[in-house]
KEVEXLUM-194762 format. One record per residue: residue in one letter; x, y, z of N, C-alpha, C in turn. Coordinates in steps of 0.02 Angstrom, whole numbers, padded with zeros to 5 digits, always signed. Layout:
BEGIN
AXYZXYZXYZ/...
// end
This chain:
BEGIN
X+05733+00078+00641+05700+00074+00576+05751+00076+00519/X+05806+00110+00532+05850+00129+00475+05888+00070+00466/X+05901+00033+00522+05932-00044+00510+05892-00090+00485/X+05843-00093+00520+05776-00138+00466+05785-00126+00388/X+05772-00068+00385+05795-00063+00293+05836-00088+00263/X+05917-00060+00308+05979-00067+00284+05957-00130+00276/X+05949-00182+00317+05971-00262+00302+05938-00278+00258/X+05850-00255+00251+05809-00281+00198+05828-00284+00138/X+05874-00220+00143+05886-00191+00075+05962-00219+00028/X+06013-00235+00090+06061-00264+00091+06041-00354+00074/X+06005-00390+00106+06010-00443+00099+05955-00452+00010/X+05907-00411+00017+05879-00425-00040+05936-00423-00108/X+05970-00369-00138+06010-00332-00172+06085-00409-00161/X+06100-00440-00132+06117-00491-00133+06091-00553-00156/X+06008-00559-00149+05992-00635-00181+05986-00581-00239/X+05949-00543-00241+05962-00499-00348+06011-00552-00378/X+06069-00521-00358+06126-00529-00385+06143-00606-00381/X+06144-00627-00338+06137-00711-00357+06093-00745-00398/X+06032-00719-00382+05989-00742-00450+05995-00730-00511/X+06017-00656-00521+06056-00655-00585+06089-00684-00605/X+06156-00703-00557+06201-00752-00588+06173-00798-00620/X+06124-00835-00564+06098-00902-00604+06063-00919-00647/X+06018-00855-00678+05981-00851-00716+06028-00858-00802/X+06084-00835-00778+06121-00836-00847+06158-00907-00860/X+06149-00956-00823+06174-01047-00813+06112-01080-00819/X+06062-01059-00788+05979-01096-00810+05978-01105-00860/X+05947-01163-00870+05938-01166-00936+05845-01151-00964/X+05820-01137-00908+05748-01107-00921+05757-01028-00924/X+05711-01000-00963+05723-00926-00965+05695-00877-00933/X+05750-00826-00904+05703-00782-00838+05715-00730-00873/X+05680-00671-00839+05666-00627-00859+05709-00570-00832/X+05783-00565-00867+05822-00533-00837+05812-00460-00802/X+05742-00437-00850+05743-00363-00840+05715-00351-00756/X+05663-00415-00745+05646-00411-00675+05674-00410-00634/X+05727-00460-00653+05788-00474-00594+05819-00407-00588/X+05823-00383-00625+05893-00318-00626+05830-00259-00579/X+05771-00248-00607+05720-00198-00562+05711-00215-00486/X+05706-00281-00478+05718-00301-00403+05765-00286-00368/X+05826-00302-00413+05910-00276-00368+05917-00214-00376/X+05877-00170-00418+05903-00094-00415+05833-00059-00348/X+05796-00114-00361+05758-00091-00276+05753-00099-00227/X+05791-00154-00212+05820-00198-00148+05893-00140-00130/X+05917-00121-00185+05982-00058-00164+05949+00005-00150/X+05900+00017-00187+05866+00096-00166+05843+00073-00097/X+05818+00031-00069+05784+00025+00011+05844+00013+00066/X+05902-00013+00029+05963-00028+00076+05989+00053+00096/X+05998+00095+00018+06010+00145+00023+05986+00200+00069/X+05920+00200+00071+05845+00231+00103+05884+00211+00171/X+05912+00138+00182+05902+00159+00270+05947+00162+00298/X+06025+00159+00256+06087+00186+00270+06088+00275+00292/X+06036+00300+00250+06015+00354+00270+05989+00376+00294/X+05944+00357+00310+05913+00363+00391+05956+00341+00449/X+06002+00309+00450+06028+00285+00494+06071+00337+00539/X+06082+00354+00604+06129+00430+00630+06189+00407+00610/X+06231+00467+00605+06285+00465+00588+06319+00420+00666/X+06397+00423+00648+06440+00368+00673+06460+00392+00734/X+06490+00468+00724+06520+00527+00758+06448+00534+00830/X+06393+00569+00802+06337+00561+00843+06329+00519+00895/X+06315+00454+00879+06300+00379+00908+06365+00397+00965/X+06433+00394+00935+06480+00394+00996+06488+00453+01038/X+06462+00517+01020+06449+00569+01057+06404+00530+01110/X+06347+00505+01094+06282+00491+01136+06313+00440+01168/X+06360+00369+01166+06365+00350+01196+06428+00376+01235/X+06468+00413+01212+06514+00455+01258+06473+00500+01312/X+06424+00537+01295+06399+00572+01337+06350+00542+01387/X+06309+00486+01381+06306+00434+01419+06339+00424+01464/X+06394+00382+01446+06430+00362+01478+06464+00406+01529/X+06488+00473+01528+06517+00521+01553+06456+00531+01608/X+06388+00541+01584+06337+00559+01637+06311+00508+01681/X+06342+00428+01666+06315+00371+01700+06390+00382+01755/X+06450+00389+01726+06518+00385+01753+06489+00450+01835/X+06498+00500+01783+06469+00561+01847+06421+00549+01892/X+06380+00530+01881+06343+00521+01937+06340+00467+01968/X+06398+00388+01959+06414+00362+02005+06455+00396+02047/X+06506+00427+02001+06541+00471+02058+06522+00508+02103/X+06475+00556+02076+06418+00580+02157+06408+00542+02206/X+06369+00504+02172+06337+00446+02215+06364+00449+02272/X+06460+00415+02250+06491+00394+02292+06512+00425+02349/X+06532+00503+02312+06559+00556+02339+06494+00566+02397/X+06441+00575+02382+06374+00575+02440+06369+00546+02482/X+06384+00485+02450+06382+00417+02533+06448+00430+02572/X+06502+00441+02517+06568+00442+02560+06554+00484+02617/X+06534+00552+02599+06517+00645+02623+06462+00614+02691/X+06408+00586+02674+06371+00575+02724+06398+00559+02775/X+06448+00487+02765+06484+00402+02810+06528+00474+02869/X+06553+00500+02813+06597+00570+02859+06560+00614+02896/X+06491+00633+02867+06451+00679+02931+06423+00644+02980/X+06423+00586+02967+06391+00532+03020+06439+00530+03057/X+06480+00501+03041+06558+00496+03103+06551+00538+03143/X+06587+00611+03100+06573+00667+03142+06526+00674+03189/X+06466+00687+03162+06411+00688+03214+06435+00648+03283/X+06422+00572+03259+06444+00528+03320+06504+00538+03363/X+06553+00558+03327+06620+00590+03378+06595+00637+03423/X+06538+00679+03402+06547+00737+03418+06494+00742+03491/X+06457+00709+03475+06424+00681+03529+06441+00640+03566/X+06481+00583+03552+06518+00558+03627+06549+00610+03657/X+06605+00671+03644+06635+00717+03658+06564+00738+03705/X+06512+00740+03701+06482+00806+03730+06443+00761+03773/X+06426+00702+03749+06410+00681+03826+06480+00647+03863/X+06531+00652+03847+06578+00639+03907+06592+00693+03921/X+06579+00768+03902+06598+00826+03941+06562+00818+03980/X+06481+00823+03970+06414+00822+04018+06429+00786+04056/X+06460+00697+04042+06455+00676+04120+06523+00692+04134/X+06569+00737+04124+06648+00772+04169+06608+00803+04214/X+06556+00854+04175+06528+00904+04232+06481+00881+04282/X+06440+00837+04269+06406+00798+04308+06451+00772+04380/X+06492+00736+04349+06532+00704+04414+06584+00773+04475/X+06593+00814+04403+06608+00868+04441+06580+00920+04490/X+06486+00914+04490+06433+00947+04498+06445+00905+04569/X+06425+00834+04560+06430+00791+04611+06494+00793+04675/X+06551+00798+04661+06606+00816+04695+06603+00895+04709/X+06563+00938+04700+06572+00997+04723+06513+00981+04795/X+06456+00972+04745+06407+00968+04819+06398+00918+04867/X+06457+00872+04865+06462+00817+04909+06538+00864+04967/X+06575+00901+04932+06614+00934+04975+06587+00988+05013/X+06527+01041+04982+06513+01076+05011+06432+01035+05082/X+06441+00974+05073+06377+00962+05108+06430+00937+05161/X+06484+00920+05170+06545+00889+05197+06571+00957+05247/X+06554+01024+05192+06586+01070+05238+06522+01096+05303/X+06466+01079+05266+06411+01103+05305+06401+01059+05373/X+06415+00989+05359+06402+00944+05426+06440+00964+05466/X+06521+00972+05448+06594+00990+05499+06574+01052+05524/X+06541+01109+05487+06518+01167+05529+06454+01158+05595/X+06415+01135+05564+06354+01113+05604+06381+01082+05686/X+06406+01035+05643+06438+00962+05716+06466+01018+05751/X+06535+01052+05711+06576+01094+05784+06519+01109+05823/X+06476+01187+05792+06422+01229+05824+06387+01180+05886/X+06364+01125+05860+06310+01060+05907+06371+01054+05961/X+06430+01039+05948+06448+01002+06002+06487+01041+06047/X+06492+01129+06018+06499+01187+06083+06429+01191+06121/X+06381+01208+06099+06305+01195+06151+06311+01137+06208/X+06323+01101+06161+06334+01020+06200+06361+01003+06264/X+06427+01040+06269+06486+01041+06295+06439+01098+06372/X+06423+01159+06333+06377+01221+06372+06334+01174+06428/X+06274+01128+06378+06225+01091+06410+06261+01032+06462/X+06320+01012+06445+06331+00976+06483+06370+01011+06575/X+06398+01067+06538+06434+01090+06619+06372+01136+06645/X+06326+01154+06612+06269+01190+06653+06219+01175+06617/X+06198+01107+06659+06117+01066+06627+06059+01099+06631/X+06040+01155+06602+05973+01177+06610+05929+01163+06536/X+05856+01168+06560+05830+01142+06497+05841+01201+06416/X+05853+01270+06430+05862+01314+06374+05912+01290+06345/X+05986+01271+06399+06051+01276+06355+06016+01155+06323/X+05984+01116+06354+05993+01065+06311+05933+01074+06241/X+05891+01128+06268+05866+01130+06181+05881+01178+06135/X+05935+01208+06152+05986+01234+06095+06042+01182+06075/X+06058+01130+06115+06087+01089+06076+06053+01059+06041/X+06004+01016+06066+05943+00977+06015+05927+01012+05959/X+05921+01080+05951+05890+01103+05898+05959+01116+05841/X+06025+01119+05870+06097+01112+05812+06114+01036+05800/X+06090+01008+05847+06109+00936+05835+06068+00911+05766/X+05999+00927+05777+05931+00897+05730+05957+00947+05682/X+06000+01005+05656+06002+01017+05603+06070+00984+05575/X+06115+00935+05586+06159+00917+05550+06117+00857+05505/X+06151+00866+05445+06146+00822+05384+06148+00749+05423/X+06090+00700+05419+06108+00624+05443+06118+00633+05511/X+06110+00677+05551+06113+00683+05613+06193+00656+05644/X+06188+00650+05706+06254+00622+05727+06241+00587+05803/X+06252+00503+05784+06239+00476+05863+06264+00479+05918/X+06330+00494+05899+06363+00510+05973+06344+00585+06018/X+06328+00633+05956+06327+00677+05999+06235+00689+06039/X+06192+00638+06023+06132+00622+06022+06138+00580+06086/X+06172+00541+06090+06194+00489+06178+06193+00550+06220/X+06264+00572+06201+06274+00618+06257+06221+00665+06269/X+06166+00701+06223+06145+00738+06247+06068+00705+06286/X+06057+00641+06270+06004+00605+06311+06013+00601+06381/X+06112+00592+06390+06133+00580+06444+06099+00668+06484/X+06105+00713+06442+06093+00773+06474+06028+00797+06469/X+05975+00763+06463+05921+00759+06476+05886+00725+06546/X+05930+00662+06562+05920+00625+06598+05932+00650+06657/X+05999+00696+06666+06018+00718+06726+05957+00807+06739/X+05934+00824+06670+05893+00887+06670+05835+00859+06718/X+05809+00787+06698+05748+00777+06733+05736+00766+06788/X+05806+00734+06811+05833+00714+06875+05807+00773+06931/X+05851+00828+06914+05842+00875+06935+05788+00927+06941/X+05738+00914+06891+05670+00949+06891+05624+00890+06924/X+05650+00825+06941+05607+00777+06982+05621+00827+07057/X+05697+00844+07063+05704+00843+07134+05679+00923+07148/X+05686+00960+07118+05657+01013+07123+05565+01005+07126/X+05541+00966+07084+05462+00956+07104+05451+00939+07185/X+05500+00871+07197+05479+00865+07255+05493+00904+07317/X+05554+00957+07318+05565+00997+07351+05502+01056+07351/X+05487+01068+07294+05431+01116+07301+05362+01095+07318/X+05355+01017+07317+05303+01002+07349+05309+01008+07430/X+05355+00981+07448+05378+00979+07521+05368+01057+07533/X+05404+01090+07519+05369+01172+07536+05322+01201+07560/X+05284+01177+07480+05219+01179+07490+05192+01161+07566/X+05209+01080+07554+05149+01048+07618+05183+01079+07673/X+05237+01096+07690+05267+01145+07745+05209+01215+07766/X+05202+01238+07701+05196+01291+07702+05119+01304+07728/X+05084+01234+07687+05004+01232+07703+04995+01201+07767/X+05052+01174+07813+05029+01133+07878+05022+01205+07932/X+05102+01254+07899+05085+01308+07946+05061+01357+07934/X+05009+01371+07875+04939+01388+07866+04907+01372+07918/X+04894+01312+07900+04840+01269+07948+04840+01286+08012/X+04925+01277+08049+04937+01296+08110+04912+01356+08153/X+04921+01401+08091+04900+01497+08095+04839+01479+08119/X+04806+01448+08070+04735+01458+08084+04706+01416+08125/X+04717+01372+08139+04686+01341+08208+04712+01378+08278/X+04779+01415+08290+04791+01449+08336+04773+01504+08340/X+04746+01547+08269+04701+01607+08273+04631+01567+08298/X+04596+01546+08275+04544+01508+08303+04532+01493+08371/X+04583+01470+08405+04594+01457+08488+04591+01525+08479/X+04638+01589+08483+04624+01633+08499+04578+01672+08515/X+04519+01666+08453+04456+01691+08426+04421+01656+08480/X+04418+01608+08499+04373+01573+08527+04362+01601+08615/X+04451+01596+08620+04474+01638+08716+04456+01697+08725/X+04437+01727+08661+04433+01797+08683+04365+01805+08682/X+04315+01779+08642+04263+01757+08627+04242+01753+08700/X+04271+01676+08729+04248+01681+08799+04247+01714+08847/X+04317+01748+08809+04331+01801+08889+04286+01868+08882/X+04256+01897+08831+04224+01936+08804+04168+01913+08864/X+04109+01861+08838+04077+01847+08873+04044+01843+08940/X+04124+01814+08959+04142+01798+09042+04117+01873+09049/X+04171+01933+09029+04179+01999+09049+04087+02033+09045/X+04063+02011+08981+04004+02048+08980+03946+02008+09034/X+03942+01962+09064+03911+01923+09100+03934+01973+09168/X+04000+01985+09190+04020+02005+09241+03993+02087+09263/X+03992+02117+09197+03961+02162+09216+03901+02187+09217/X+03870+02151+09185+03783+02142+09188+03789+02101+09256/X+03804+02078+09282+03793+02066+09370+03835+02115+09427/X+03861+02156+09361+03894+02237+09425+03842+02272+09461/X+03849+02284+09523+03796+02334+09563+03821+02389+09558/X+03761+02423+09528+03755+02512+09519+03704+02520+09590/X+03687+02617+09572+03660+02625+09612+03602+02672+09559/X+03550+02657+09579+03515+02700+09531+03450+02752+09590/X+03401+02788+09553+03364+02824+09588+03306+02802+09552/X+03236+02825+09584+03166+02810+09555+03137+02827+09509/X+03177+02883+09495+03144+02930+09468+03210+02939+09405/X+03265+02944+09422+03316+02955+09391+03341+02931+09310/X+03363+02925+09281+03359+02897+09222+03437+02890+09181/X+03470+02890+09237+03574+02870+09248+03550+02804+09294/X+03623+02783+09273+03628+02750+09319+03689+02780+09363/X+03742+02743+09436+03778+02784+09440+03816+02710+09468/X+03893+02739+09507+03937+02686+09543+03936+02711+09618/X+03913+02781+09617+03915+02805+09687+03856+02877+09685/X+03862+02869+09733+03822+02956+09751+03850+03000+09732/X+03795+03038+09686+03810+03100+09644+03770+03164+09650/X+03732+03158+09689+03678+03190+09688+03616+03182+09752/X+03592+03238+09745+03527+03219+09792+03480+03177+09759/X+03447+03134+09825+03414+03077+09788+03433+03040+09845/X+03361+02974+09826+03390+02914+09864+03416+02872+09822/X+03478+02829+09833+03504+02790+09783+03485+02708+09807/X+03467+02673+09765+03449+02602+09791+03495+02558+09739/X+03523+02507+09775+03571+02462+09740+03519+02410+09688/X+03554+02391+09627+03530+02371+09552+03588+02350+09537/X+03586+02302+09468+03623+02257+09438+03639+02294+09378/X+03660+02296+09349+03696+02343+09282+03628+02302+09240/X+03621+02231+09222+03587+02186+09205+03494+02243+09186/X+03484+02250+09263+03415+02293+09282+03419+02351+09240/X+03481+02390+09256+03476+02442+09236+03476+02471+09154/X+03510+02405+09114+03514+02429+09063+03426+02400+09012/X+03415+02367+09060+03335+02337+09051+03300+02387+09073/X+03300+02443+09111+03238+02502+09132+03259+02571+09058/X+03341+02541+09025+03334+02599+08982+03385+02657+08999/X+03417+02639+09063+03448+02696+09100+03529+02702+09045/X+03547+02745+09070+03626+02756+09039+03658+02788+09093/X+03723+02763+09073+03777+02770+09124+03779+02885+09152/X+03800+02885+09204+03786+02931+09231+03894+02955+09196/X+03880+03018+09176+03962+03065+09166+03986+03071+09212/X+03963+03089+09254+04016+03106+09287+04038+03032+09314/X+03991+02998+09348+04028+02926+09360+04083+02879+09331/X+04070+02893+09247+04096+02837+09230+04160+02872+09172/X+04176+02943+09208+04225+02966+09175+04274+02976+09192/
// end
């Protein structure tokens, strides 16, 4: 606003004064006094906005201090992005560092438990292949399934020592074939002379059976001597009485019993 004036006031206060000039070469007549009230008010409005206008000192404060606060805070700016570009780096350094430690330890994790699984098979295998060695110079089935059961615990197993111990299976069965059939043979040994027992106890049972017979036939046709009245029988005269000859057969059919003193 204060420049608006200034110029209004400035450029007016200039035609004044030129018109004045010319007014005094015209040869028509002006009215000097107007002219002169115009240029002394065209200077009071120039005046008016010279004074309003900020001082000189001010203006270059403001644009010094401007400038100082536009200057500064590019400089931040810069200093910020620079400060960031650097925590970013960092950061990123700092994390490759930590995942190449992580995978140092990783690979190092890996090389520990690939040695200790290395130490576990070499222990295992020895253990399997002392049993082994056991099962092989004395093939019985306890000592080959204590190898089978050290063998089946090595890591990935192990084929050679898996041959050999099939081989010692083969000869286990061998031998529990020949042992079956020996104990069958036994057996039927054993059940023929069963059998034998008992068909020759049987003949026995049977001879004596007969001879029993024969014997009890023989003496149920023995002649006693018995009496009429009497109620013994006898082998001879014992007594008074008449004795009449009888068949043991008769006698044990009338009821009689053997006479003591006779048959003692």
């Amino acid at each position: 606003m204060s420049i608006f004036l200034t110029l209004i006031g400035f450029f007016g206060f200039l035609f004044g004064i030129g018109f004045l000039v010319y007014s005094f070469f015209s040869k028509k007549k002006r009215s000097k006094k107007k002219i002169s009230i115009g240029i002394l008010a065209t200077f009071v409005i120039m005046v008016i906005g010279i004074a309003l206008a900020p001082p000189v000192t001010e203006q270059a404060e403001t644009s010094i201090t401007k400038s100082t606060t536009s200057s500064t805070v590019l400089d931040t700016s810069s200093e910020s992005r620079e400060k960031d570009k650097a925590e970013k780096a960092l950061k990123k350094e700092q994390k490759a560092r930590e995942e190449t430690e992580k995978k140092l330890q990783e690979e190092q994790k890996t090389r520990e438990e690939a040695e200790k699984k290395l130490q576990e098979i070499n222990q295992k295998t020895s253990t399997a292949e002392t049993l082994l060695v056991q099962a092989e110079t004395n093939p019985t089935r306890d000592n080959y399934n204590s190898a089978l059961s050290a063998i089946q615990s090595i890591p990935g197993g192990n084929p050679n020592l898996s041959a050999r111990l099939a081989n010692v299976d083969s000869t286990i069965k061998a031998t529990e074939a020949a042992q079956i059939a020996e104990q069958q043979r036994q057996q039927e040994i054993a059940q023929e002379q069963a059998r034998q027992v008992a068909a020759q106890a049987e003949q026995q049972r049977q001879a004596q059976e007969q001879a029993n017979q024969a014997a009890q036939q023989q003496n149920t046709q023995q002649t006693i001597l018995v009496t009429r009245t009497g109620a013994k029988y006898h082998v001879r005269k014992c007594g008074n009485g008449t004795y009449t000859p009888a068949t043991l057969e008769e006698a044990q059919s009338r009821g009689l019993t053997p006479c003591e003193k006779c048959f003692n």
